[in-house]
Residue frames as qw, qx, qy, qz and C-alpha x, y, z in Angstrom:
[[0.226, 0.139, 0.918, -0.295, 132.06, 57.68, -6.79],
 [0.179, -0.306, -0.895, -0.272, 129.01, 56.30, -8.35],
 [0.515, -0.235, 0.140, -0.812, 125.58, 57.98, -7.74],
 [0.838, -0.329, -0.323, -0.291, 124.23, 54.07, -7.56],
 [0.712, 0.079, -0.562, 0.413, 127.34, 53.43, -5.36],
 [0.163, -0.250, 0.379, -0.876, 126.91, 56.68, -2.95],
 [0.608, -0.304, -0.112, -0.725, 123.14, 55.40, -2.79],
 [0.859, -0.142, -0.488, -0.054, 124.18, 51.85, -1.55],
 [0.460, 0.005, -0.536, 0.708, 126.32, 52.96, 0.98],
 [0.480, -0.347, 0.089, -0.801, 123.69, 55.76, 2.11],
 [0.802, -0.341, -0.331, -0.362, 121.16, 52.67, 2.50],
 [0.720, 0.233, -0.533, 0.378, 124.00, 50.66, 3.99],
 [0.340, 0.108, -0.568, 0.742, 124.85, 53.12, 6.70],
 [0.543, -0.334, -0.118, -0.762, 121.35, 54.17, 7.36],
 [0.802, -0.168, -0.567, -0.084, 120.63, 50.33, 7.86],
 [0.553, 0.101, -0.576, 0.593, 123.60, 50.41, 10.47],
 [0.059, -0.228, 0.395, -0.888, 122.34, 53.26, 12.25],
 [0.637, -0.378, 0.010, -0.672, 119.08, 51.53, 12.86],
 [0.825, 0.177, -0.514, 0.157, 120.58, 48.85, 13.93],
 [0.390, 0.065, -0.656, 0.643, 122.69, 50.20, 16.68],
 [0.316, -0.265, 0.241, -0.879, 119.74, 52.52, 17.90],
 [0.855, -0.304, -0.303, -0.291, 117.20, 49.05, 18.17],
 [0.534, 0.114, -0.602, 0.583, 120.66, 47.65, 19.86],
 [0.131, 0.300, -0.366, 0.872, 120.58, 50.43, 22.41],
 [0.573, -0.255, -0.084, -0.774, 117.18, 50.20, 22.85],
 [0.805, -0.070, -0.503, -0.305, 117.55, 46.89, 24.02],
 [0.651, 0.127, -0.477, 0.577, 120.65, 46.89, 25.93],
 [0.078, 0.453, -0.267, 0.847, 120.12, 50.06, 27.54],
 [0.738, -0.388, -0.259, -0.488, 116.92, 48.83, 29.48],
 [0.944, -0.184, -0.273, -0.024, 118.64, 45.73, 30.49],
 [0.411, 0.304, -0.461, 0.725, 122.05, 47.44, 32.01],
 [0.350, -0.426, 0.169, -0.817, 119.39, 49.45, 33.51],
 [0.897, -0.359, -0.158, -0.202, 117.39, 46.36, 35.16],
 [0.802, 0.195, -0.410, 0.388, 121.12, 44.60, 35.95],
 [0.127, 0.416, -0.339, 0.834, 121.93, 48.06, 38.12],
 [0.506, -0.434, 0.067, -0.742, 118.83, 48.24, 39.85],
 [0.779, -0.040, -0.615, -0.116, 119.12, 44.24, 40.82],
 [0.517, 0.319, -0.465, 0.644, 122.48, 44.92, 42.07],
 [0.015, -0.302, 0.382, -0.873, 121.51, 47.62, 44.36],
 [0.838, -0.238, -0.287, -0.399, 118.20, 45.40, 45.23],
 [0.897, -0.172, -0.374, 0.160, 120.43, 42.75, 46.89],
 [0.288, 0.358, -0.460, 0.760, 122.73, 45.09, 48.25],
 [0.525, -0.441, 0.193, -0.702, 119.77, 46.56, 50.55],
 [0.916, -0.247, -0.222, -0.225, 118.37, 43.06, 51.29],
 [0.745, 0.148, -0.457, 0.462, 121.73, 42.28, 52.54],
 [0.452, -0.014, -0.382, 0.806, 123.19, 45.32, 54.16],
 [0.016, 0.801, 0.563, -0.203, 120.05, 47.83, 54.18],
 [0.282, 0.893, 0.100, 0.336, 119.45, 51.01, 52.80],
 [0.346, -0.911, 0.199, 0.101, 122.11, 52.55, 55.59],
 [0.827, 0.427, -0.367, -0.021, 124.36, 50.00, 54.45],
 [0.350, -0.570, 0.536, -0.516, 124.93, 49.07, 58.25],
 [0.022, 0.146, -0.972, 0.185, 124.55, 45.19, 57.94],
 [0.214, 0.194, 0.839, -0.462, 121.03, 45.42, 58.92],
 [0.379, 0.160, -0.417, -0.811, 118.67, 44.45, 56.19],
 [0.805, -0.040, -0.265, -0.530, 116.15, 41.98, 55.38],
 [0.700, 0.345, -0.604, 0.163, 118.51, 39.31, 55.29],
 [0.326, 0.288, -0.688, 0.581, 119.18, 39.87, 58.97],
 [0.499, -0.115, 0.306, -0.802, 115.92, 39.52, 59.87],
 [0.919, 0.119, -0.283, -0.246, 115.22, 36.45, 58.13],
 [0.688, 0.281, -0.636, 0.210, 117.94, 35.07, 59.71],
 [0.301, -0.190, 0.590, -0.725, 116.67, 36.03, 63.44],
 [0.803, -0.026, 0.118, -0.584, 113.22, 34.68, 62.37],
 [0.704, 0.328, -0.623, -0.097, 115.47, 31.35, 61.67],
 [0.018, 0.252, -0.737, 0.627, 116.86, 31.50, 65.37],
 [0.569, -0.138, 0.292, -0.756, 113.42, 31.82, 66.71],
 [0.836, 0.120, -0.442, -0.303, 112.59, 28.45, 64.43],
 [0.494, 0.112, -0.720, 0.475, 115.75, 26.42, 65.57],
 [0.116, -0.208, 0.649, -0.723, 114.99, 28.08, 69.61],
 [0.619, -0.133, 0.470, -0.615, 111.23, 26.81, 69.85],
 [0.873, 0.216, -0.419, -0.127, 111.76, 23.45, 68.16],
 [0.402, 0.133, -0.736, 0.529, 114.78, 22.87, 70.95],
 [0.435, -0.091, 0.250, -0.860, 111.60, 24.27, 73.26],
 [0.872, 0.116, -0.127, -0.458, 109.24, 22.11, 71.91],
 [0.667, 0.171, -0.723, 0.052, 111.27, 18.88, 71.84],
 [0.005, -0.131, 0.834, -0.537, 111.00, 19.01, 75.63],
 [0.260, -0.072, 0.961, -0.056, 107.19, 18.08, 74.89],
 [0.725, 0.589, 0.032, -0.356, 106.32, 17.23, 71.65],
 [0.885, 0.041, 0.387, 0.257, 107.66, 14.12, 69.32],
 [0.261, -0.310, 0.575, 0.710, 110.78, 14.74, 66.91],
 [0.389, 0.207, 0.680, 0.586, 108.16, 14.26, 64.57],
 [0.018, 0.908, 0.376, -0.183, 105.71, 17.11, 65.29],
 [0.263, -0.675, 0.255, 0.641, 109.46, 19.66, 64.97],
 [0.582, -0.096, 0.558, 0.584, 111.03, 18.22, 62.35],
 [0.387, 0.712, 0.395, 0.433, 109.05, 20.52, 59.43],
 [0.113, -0.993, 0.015, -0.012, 110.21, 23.65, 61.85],
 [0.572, -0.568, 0.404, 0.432, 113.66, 22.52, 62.16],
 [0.657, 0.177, 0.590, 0.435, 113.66, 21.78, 58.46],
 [0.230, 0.888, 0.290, 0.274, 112.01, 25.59, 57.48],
 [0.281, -0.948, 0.105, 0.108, 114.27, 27.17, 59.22],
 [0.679, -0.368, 0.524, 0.359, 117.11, 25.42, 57.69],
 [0.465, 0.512, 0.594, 0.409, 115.96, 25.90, 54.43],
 [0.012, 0.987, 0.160, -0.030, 115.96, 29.64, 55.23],
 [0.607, -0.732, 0.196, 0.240, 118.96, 29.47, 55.93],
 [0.529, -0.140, 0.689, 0.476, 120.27, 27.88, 52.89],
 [0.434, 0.716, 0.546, -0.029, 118.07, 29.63, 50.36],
 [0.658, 0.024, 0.223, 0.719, 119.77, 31.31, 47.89],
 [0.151, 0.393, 0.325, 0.847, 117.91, 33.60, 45.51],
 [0.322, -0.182, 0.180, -0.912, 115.44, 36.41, 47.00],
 [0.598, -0.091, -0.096, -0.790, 112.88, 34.43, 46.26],
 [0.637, -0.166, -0.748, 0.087, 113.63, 31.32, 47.32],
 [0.273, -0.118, -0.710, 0.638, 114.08, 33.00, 51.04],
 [0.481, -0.031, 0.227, -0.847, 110.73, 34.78, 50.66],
 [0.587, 0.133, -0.778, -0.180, 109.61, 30.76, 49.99],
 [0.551, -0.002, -0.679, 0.485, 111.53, 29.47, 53.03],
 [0.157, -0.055, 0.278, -0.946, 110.16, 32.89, 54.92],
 [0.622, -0.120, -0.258, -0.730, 106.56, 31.81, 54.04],
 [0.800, -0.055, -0.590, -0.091, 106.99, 28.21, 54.88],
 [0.422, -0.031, -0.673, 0.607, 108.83, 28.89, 58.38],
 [0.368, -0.199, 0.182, -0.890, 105.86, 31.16, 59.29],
 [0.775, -0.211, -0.207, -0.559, 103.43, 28.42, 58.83],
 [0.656, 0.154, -0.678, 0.293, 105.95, 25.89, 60.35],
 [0.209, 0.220, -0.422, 0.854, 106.42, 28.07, 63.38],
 [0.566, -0.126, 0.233, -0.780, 102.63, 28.98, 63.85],
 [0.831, -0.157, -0.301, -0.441, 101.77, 25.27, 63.91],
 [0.528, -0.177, -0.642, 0.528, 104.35, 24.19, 66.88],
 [0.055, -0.299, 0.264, -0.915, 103.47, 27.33, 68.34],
 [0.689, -0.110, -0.365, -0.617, 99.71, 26.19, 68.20],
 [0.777, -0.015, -0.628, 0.040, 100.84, 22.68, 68.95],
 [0.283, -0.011, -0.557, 0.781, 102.64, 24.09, 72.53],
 [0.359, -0.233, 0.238, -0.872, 99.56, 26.09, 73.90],
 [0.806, -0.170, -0.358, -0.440, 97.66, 22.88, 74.25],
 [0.678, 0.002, -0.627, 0.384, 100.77, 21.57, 76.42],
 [0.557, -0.812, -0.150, -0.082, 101.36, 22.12, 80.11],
 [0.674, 0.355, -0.418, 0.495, 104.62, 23.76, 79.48],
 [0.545, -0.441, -0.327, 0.634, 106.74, 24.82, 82.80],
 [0.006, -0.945, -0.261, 0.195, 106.27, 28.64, 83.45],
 [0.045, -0.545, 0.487, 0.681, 110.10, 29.83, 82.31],
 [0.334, 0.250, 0.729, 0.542, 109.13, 27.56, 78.69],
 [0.195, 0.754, 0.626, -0.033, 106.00, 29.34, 78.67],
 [0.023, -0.932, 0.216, 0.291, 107.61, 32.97, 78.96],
 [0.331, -0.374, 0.607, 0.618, 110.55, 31.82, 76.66],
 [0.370, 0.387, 0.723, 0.436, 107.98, 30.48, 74.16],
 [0.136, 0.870, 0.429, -0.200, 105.92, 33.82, 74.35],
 [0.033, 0.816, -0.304, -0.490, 109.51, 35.83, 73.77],
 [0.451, -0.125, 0.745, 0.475, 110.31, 33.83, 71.00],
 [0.218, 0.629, 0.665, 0.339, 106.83, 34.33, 69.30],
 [0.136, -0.900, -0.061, 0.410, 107.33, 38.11, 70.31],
 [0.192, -0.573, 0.531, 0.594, 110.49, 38.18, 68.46],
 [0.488, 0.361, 0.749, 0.265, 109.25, 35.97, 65.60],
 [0.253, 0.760, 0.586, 0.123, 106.75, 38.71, 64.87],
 [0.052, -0.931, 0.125, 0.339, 108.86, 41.81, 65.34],
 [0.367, -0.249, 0.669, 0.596, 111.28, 40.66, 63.02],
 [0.314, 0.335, 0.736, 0.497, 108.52, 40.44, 60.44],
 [0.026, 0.920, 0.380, -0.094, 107.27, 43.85, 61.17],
 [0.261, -0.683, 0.333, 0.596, 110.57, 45.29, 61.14],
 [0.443, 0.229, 0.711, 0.496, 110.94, 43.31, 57.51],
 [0.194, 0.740, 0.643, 0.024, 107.19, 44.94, 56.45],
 [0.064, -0.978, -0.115, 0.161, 108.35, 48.27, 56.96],
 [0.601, -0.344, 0.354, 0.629, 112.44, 47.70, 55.90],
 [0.328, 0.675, -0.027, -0.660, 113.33, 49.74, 52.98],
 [0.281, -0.115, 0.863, 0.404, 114.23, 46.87, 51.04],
 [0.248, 0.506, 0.741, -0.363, 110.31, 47.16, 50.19],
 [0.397, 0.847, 0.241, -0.258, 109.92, 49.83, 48.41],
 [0.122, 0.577, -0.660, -0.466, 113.00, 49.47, 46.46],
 [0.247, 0.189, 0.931, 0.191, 111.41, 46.10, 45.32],
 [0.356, 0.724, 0.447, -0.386, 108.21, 48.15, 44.33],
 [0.292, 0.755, -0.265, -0.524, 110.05, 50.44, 41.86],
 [0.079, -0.248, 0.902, 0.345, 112.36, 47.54, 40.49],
 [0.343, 0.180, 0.922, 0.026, 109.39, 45.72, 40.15],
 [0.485, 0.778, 0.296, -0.268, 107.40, 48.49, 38.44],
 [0.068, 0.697, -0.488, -0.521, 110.57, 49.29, 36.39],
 [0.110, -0.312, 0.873, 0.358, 110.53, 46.35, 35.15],
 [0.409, 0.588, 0.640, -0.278, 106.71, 45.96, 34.48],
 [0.368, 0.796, 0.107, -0.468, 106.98, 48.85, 31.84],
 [0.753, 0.557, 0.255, 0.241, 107.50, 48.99, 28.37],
 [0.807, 0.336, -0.459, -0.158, 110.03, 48.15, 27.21],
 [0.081, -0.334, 0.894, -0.289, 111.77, 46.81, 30.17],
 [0.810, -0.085, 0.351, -0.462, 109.15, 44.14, 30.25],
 [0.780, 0.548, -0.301, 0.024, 109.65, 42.80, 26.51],
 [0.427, 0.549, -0.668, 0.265, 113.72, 42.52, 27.52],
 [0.368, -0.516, 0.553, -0.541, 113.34, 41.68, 31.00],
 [0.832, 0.229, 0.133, -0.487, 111.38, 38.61, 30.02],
 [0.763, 0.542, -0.339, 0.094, 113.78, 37.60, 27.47],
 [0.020, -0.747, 0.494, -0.444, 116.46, 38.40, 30.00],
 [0.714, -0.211, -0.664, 0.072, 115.20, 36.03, 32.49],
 [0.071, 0.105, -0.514, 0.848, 114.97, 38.74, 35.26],
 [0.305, -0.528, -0.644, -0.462, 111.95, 38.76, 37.44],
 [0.273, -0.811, 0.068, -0.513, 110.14, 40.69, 39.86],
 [0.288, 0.475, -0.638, 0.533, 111.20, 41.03, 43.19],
 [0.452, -0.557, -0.692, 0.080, 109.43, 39.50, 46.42],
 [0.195, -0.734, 0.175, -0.626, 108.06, 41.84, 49.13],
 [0.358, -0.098, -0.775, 0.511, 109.06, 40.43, 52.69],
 [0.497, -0.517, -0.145, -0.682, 105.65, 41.48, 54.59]]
């Protein structure tokens, strides 16, 4: 073989090897974000015990509560005063990605505290009154229980993992993005 032929193939496989090592560098990040997603939604679903009881199953009490003081409230307040609480709480329901249901989560709080609101000005009957009070009891322990779930701080790290060079750069490209906190 050819010293100018040994020297193209040197360059050749040199080339290759930086090649697969920018590859890696690129890929490896983003397997690495893909894993951490994975196990992201797993908590939100099933929690960190992996007992069923995660975010998700709080967000889907704090729906009940919606739907229970809107069937509360219709006894007196118009269909049209509910209808944005019946409609946030549905929309929780049906929200897909994380972040749509931390969305739907935001929007059935404010939905929720403005029939609430809207009912202390009525003269409800004394069991409504004590049903509405455990409803807005439960409302709000669900979102403390959320505040404090570990789904939380596994959204912190993902979300700093993916803050840092170079998982930003790819992540970006990727079309992955941070994770909501449920507070």
């Amino acid at each position: 073989m050819t010293d100018s032929l040994y020297r193209k193939k040197q360059k050749r496989a040199a080339l290759a090897c930086c090649l697969m090592a920018a590859l890696g560098l690129l890929l490896g990040p983003y397997a690495s974000g893909l894993r951490l997603e994975k196990s992201l939604e797993d908590i939100f679903y099933n929690g960190e015990s992996g007992n069923g009881i995660g975010v998700a199953s709080d967000l889907s009490d704090r729906a009940d509560c919606g739907i229970n003081l809107a069937s509360v409230g219709s006894r007196y307040l118009e269909s049209s005063l509910l209808s944005p609480l019946k409609n946030a709480a549905q929309g929780l329901r049906s929200a897909g990605s994380l972040r749509e249901k931390a969305e739907a989560n935001e929007t059935l709080e404010r939905e929720f505290r403005a029939v609430t609101s809207l009912l202390e000005s009525e003269s409800l009957s004394d069991k409504d009154r004590e049903l509405v009070s455990s409803l807005v009891s439960m409302f709000d322990s669900c979102s403390y229980t959320m505040s404090h779930d570990g789904y939380n701080a596994e959204a912190s790290g993902y979300n700093s993992a993916i803050k840092t060079f170079p998982g930003s750069l790819i992540f970006s490209l990727m079309g992955l993005e941070t994770a909501p906190i449920f507070r």
